[in-house]
N, CA, C and O of each residue as an XYZ file, in Angstrom:
412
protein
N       0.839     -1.167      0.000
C       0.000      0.000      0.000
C       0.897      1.247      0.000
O       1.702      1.289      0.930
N       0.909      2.262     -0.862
C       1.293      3.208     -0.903
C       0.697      4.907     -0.698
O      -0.054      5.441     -1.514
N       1.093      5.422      0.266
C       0.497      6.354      0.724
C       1.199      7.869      0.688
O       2.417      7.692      0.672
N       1.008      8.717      0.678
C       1.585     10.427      0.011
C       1.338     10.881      1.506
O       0.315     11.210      2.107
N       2.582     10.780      1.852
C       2.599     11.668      3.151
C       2.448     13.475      3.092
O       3.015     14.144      2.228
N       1.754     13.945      3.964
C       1.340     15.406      3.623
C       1.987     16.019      4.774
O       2.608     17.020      4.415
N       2.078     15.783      6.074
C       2.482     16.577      7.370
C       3.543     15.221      7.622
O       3.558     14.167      6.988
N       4.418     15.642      8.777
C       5.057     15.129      9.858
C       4.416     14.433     10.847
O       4.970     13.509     11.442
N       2.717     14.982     11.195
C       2.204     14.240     12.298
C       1.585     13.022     11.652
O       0.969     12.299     12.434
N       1.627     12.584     10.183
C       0.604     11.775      9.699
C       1.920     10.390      9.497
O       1.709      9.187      9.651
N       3.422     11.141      9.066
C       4.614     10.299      8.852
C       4.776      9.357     10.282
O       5.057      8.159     10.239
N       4.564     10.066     11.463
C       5.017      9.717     12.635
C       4.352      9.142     13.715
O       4.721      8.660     14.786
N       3.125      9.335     13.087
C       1.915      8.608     13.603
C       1.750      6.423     12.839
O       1.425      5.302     13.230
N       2.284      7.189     11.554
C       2.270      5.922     10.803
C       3.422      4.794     11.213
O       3.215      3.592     11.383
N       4.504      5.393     11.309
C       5.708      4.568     11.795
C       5.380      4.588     12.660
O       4.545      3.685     12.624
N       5.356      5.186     14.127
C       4.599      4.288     15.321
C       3.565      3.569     15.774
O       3.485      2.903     16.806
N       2.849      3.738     15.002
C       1.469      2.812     14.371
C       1.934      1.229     13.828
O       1.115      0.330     14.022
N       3.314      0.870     13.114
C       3.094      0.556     11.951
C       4.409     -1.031     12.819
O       5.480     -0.987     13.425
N       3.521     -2.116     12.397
C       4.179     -3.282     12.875
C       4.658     -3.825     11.918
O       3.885     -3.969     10.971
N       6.399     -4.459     11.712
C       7.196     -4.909     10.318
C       7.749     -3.422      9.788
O       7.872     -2.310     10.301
N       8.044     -4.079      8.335
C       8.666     -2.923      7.498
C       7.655     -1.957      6.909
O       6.520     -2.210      6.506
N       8.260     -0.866      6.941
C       7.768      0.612      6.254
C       8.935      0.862      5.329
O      10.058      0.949      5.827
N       8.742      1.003      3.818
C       9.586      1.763      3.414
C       9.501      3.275      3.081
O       8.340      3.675      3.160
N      10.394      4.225      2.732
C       9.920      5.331      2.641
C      10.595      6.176      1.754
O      11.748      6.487      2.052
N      10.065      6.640      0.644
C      10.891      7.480     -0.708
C      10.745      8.778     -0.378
O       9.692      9.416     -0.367
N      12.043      9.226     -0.057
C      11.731     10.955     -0.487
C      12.084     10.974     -1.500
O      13.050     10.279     -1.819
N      11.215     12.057     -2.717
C      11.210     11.759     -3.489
C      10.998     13.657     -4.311
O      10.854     14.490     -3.415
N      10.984     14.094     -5.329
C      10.671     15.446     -5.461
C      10.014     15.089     -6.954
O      10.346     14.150     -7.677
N       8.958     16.128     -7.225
C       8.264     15.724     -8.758
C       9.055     16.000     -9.816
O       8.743     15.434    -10.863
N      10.323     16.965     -9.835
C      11.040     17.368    -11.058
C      11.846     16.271    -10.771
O      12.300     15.907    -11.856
N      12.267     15.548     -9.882
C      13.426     14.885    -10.260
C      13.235     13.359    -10.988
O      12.570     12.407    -10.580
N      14.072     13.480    -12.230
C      14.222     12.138    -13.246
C      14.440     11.150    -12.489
O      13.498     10.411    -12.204
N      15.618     10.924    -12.030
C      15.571      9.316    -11.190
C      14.304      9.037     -9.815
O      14.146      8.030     -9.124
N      13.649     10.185     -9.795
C      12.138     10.018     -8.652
C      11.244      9.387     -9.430
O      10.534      8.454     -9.056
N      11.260     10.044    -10.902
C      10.566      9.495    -11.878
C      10.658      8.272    -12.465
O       9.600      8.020    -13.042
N      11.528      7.330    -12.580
C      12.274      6.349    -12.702
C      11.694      5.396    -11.642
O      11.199      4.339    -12.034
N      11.717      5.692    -10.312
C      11.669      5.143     -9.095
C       9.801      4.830     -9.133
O       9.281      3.733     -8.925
N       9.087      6.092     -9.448
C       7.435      5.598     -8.969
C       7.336      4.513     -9.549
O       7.312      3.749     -8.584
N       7.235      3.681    -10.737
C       6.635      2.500    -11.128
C       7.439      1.361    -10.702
O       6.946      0.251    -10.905
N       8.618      1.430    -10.135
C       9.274     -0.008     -9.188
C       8.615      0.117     -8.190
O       8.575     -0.990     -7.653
N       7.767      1.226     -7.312
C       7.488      1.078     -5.896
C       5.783      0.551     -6.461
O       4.926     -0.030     -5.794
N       5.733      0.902     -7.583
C       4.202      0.371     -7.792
C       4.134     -0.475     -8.013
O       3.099     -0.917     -7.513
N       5.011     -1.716     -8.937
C       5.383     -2.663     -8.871
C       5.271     -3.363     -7.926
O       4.389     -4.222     -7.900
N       6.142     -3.181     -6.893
C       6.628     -3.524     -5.484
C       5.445     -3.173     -4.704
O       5.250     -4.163     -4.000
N       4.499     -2.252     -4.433
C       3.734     -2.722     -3.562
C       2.401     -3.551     -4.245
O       1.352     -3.605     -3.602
N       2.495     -4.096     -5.388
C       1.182     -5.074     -6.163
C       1.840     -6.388     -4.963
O       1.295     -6.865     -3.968
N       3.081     -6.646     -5.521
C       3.626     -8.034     -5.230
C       3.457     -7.948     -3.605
O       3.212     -8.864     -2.820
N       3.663     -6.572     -3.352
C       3.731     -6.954     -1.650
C       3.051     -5.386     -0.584
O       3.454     -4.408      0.047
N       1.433     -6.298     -1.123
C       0.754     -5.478     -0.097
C       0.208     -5.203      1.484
O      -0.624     -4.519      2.080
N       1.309     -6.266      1.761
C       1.446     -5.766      3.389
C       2.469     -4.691      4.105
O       2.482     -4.088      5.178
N       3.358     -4.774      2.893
C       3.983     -3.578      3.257
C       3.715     -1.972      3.020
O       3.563     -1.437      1.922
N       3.698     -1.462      4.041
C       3.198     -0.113      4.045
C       4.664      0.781      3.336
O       5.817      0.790      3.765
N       4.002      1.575      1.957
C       5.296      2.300      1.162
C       4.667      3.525      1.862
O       3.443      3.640      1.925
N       5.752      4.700      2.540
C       5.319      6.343      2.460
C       5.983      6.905      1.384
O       7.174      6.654      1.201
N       5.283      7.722      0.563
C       6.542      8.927     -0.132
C       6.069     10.285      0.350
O       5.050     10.918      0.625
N       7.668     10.389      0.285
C       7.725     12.251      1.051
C       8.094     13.074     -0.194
O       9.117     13.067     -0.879
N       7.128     13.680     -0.270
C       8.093     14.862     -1.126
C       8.891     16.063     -0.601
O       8.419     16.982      0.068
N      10.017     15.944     -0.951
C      10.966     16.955     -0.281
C      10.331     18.375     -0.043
O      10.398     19.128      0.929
N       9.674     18.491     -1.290
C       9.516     20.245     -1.379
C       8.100     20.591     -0.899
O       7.681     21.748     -0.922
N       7.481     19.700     -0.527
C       6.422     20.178      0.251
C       6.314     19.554      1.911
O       5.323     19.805      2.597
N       7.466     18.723      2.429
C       7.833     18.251      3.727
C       9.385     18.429      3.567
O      10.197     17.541      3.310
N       9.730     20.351      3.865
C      11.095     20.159      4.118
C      11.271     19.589      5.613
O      12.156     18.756      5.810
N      10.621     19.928      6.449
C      10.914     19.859      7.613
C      11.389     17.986      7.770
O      12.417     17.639      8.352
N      10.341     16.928      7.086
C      10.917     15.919      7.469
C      12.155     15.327      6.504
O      12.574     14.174      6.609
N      12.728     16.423      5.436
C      13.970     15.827      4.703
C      14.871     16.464      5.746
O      16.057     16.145      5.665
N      14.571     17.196      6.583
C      15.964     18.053      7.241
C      16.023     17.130      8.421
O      17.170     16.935      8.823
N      14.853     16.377      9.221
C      14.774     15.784     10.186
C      15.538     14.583      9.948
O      16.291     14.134     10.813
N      15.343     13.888      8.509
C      16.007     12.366      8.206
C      17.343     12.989      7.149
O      17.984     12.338      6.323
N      17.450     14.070      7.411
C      19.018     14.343      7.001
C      19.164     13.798      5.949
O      19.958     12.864      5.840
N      18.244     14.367      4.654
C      17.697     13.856      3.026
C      18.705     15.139      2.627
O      18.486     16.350      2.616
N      20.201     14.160      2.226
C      20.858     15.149      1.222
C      20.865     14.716     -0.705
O      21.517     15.468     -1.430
N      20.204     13.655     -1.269
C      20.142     13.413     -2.408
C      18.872     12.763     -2.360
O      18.428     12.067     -1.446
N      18.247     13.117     -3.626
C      16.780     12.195     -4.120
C      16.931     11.241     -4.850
O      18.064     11.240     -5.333
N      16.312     10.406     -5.170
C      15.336      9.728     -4.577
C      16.432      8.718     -2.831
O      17.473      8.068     -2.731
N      15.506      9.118     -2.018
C      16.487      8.390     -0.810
C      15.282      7.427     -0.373
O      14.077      7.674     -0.419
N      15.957      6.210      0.084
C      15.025      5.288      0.535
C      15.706      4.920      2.014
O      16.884      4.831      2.358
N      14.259      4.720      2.851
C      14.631      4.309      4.084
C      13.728      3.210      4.396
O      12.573      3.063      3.995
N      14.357      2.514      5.107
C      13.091      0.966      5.779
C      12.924      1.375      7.091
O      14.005      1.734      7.555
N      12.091      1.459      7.805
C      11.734      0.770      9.476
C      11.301     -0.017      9.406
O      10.397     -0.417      8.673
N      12.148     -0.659     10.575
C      11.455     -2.020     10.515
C      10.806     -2.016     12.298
O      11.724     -2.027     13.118
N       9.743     -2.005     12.752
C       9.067     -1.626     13.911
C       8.884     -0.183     14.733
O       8.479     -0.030     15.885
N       9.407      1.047     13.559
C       9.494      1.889     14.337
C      10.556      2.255     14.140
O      10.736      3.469     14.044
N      11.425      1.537     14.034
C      13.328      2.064     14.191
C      13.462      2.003     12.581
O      12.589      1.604     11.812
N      14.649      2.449     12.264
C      15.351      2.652     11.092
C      16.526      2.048     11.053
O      17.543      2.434     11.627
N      16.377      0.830     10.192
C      17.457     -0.111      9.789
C      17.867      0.096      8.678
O      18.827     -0.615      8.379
N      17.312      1.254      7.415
C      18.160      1.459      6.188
C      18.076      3.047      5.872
O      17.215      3.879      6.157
N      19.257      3.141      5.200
C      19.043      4.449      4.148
C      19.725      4.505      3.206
O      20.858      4.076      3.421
N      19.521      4.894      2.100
C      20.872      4.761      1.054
C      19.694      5.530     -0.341
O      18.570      5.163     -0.683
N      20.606      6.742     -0.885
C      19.978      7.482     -2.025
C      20.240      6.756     -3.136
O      21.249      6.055     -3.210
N      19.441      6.844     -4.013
C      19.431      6.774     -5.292
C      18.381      5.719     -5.712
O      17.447      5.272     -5.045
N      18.838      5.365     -7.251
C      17.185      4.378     -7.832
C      17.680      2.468     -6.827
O      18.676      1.761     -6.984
N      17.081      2.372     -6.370
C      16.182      1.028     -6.377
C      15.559      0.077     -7.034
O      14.380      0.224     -7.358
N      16.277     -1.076     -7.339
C      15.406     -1.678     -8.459
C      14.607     -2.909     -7.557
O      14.757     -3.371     -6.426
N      13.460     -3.236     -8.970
C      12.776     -4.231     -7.667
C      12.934     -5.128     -6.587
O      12.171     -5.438     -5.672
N      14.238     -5.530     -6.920
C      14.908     -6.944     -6.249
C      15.795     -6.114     -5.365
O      16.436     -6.910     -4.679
N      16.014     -5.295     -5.167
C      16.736     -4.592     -4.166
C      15.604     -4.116     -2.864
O      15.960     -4.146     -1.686
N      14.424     -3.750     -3.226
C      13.390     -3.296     -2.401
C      12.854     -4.574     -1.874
O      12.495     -4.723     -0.706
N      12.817     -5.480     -2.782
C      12.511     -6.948     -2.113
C      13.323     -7.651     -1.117
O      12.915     -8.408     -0.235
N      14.779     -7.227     -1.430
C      15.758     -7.835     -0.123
C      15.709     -7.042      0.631
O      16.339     -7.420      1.619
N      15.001     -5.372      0.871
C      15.603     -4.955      2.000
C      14.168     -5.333      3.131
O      14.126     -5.011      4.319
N      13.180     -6.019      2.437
C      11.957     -6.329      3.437
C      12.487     -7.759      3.954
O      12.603     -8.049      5.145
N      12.791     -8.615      2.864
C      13.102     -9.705      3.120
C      14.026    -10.309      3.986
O      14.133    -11.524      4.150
N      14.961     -9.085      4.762
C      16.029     -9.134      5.234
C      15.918     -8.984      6.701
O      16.929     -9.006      7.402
C-alpha cells in the first residue's frame, strides 16, 4: 500500500502505528531518477501489499527531509518496527526493495 505523506504528524503517527517494514521514498516531482523510481514502488507494492510504502516529497515536507538528514533524491529508508534499519539514495530496483523487506 502506498500512501503520500502530507504533514510530519501523519509520517510519525504511521511509523509508530506501523508493525514490520515501512519503506519510505523521499522523493521530489522534477526529479528524473524520482521518476524512474514511482513504477518499481508500484510494482513492489502489487507483489507486496502488506507492506506499508510512504513517499515524502521533499519540497512540500522540508521539515521531514531536514529531520532524516535527506541530502540526495530519490532516498530510501526501511523501518522495521518503528526504528530505522536502512538508508541509502538513489534508484532502487525491484529486487533490491525486495531484499531490504526480506532481510
Amino acid at each position: 500500500m502506498i500512501r503520500n505523506i502530507i504533514n510530519a504528524k501523519d509520517f510519525n503517527e504511521i511509523l509508530t502505528n506501523s508493525k514490520g517494514k515501512v519503506i519510505v521514498d523521499f522523493y521530489a516531482d522534477w526529479c528524473g531518477p524520482c521518476k524512474m523510481q514511482a513504477p518499481v514502488l508500484d510494482d513492489f507494492a502489487k507483489k507486496k501489499p502488506d507492506v506499508i510504502i510512504l513517499k515524502v516529497n521533499v519540497d512540500q515536507n522540508v521539515d521531514l527531509a531536514e529531520t532524516h538528514a535527506i541530502m540526495s533524491i530519490p532516498t530510501m529508508m526501511v523501518f522495521t518496527n518503528g526504528k530505522q534499519t536502512y538508508k541509502k539514495p538513489g534508484f532502487h530496483a525491484l529486487n533490491a526493495l525486495e531484499n531490504l523487506v526480506n532481510s
